[in-house]
N, C-alpha and C positions, 0 to 999 in steps of 0.2 A: 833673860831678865835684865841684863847688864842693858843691851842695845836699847831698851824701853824704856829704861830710867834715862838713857842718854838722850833718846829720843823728846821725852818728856822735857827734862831740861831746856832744851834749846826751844821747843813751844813754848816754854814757858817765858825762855828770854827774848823771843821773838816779840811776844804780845806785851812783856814788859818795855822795854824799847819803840811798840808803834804808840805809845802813852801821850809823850809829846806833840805827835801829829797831831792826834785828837783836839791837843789844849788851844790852837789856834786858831785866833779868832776870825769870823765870816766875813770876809768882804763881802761892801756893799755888788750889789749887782751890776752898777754903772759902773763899776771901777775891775772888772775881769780882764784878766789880759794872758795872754798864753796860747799855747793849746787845748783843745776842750779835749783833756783824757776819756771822757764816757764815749764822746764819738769815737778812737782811735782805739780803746779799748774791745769797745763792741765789734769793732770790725776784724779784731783778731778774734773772738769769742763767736762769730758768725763764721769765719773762714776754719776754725776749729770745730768745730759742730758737724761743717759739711764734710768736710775731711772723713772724719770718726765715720759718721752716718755712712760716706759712697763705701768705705770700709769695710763697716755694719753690711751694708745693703748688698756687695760682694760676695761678703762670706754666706749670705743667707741665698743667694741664686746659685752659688758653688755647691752650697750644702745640697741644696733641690735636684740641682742634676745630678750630684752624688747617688741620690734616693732613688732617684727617676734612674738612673741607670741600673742600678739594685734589684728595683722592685717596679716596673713599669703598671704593675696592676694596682699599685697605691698613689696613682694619680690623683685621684679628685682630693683625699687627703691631706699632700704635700700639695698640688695647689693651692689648695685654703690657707694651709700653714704658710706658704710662699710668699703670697698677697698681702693677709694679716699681717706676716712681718714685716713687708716692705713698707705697707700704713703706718706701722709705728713707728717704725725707722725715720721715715719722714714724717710723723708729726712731730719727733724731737725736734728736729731741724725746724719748725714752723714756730711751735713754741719759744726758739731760740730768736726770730725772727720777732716774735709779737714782743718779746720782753726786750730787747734792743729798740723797736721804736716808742715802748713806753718811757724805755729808761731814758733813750735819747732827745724826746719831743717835750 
């Protein structure tokens, strides 16, 4: 209980403190200058994503041959299961992709 209230705390002082960010006012858009953070951001949030996913997408062909070596008459079921999960493995990874060019365009 102790570590949660602690835990708690420090959210609490985190979001108290991002306060003042917020208050600052918009610059106009002809006047931007810097780096554009959403580009540099995204591209560590893409390279994060595919990481995870070849990961993902590893342990789910490890798992298969696991099976496959197990149970070689449960083929067509761990196929499907195999497949399917590679499909969603990478539609993460695709949807990470869609939301990066919305956020960035």
């Amino acid at each position: 209980m102790r570590k949660f209230t602690m835990l708690l705390i420090v959210m609490l002082a985190c979001l108290v403190l991002t306060v003042p960010a917020f208050a600052q006012g918009a610059e106009p858009a002809h006047a931007a200058s810097g780096p554009n953070w959403v580009a540099i951001t995204s591209g560590f949030a893409m390279a994060l994503a595919v990481a995870l996913a070849a990961l993902g997408q590893s342990r789910v062909a490890a798992s298969a041959c696991e099976g496959l070596a197990r149970n070689p008459a449960a083929r067509p079921g761990i196929q499907l299961a195999l497949i399917l999960g590679l499909a969603f493995i990478e539609s993460l990874v695709l949807f990470t992709l869609v939301i990066i060019f919305v956020k960035v365009a």
